[in-house]
C-alpha positions in Angstrom: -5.1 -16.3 21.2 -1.4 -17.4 22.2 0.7 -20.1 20.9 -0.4 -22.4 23.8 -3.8 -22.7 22.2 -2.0 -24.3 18.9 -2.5 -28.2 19.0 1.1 -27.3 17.2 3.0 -24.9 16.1 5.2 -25.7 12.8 7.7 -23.5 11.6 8.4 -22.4 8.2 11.8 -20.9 6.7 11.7 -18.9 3.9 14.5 -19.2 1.7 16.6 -16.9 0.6 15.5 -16.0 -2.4 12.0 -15.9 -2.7 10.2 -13.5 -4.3 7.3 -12.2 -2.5 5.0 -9.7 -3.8 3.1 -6.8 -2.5 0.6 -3.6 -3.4 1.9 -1.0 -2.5 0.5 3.3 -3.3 2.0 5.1 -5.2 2.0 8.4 -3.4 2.9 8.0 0.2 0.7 8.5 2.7 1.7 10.7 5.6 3.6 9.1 8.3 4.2 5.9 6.5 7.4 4.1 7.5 10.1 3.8 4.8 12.2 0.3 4.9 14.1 0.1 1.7 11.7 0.1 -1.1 8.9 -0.7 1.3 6.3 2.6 2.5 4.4 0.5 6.0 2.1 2.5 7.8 3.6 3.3 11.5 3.8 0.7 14.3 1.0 0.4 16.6 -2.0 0.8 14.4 -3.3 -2.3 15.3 -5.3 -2.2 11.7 -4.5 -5.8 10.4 -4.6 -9.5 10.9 -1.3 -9.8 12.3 0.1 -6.1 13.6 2.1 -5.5 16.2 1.7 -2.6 19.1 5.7 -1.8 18.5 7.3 -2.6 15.4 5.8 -2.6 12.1 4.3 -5.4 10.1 4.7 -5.9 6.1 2.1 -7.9 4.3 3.3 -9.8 1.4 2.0 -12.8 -1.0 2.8 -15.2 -3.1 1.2 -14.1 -6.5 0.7 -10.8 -7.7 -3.0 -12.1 -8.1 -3.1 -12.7 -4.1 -1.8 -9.2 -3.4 -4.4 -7.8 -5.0 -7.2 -10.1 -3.7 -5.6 -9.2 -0.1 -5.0 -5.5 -0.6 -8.2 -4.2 -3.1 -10.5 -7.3 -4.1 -11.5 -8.4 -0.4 -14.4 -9.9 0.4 -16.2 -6.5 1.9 -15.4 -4.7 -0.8 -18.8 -4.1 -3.4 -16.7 -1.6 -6.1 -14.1 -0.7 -7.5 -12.8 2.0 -9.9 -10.0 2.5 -12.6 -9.1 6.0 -10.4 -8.5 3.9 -7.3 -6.7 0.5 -9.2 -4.5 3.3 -10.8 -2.8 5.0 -7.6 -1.1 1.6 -7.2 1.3 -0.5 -8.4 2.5 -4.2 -7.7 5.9 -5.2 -6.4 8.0 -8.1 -6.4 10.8 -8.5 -4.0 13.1 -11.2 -3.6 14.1 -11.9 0.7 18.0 -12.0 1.1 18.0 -14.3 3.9 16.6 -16.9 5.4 13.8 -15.8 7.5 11.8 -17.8 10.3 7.8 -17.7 10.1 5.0 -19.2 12.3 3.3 -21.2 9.9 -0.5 -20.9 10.6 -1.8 -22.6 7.4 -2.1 -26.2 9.2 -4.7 -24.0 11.2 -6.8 -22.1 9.2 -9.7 -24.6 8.8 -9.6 -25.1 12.7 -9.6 -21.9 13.8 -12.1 -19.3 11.6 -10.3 -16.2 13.7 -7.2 -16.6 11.3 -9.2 -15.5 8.6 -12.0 -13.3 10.7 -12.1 -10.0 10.8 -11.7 -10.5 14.7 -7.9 -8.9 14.6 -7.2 -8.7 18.9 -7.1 -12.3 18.8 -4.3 -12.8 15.9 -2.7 -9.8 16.8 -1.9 -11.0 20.3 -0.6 -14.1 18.4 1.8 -12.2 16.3 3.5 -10.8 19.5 3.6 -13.6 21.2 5.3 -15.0 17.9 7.8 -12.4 17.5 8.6 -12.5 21.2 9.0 -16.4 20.9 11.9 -15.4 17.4 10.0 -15.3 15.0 10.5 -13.2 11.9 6.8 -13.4 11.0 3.7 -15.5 9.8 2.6 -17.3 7.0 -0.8 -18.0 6.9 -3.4 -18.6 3.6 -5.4 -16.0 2.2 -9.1 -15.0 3.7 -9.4 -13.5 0.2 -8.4 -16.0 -2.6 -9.0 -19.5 -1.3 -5.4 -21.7 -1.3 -3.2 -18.9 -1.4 -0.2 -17.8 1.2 0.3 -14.7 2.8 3.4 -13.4 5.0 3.3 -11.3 7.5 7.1 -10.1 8.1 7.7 -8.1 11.3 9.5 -4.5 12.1 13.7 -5.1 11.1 13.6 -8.7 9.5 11.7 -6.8 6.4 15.3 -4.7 5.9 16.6 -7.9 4.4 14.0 -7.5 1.2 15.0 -6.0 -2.0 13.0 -4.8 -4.7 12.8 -6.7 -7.9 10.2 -5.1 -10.4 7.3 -2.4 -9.7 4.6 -2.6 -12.3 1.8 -0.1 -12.3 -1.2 -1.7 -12.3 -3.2 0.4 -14.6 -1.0 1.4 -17.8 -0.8 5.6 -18.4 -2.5 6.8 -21.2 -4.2 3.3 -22.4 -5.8 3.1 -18.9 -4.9 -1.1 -19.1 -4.9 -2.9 -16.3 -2.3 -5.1 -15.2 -3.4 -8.5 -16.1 -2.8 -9.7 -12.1 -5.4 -6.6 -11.1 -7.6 -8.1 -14.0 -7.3 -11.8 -13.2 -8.1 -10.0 -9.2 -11.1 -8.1 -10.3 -12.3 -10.6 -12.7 -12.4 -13.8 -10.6 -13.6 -11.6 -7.1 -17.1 -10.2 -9.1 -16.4 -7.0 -8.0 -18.1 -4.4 -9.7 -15.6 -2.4 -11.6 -15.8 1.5 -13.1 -13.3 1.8 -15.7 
């Protein structure tokens, strides 16, 4: 898929400052990529919607609730448990400057590969949109209907700053954070506390 395929291609600055928000481990995994408060898995991957063969890709989204819908409640996923909700935590970050994204919402009810599971085809997007300027994507949420993602790509993610971190399951009570319960709740997952 390039950008030549797009009847149009809109573009969408983020402002600086938006907060964003992310799930994100909270032990890092081996060879994870530090960028400020941000752990990304290394470049090349090629694992998600929008990564990138040479630079690494951040996922981020507009709600707390959408985080969690993209990063535990998707749609292939039957269970979940309190262990696996608990070795994660939500984050919000605010962006610092103005950043320049593809917007791909217009699309998404034109073309079902932006929210497939087919990745070559919206990965080979992404590069063609970072190689065309672009400091990332937005696009709406396969996982909660409505919603908008970001996809931020490889340096332009050094201009976000952490705002809060909240686990999302509460030590000792074993609570969840009411965004991972809202998540849970409204996906029908089936959940082992």
């Amino acid at each position: 898929m390039k950008l030549d395929d797009l009847q149009y291609a809109p573009e969408h600055t983020l402002s600086a400052p938006t907060i964003v928000h992310r799930v994100q481990r909270l032990r890092v995994r081996r060879g994870s990529i530090r960028i400020g408060p941000l752990r990304i898995p290394p470049r090349g991957l090629l694992l998600s919607r929008f990564d990138l063969p040479d630079a690494e890709v951040g996922y981020f989204a507009e709600t707390p609730e959408t985080a969690i819908y993209e990063a535990m409640a998707r749609r292939e996923v039957l269970s979940l448990s309190l262990d696996h909700v608990g070795k994660s935590a939500i984050l919000a970050l605010s962006t610092t400057q103005p950043l320049l994204l593809l917007d791909l919402r217009p699309h998404a009810p034109a073309w079902p590969v932006l929210q497939s599971l087919r990745y070559g085809a919206t990965q080979q997007l992404a590069l063609e949109a970072r190689n065309n300027g672009y400091s990332g994507i937005v696009y709406r949420s396969a996982q909660q209907y409505g919603a908008d993602c970001y996809a931020i790509f490889g340096d332009k993610m050094r201009g976000i700053r952490q705002v809060s971190k909240e686990l999302l399951v509460e030590p000792g009570s074993g609570g969840l954070h009411r965004s991972a319960a809202a998540a849970i709740h409204g996906s029908k997952i089936q959940f082992n506390p």
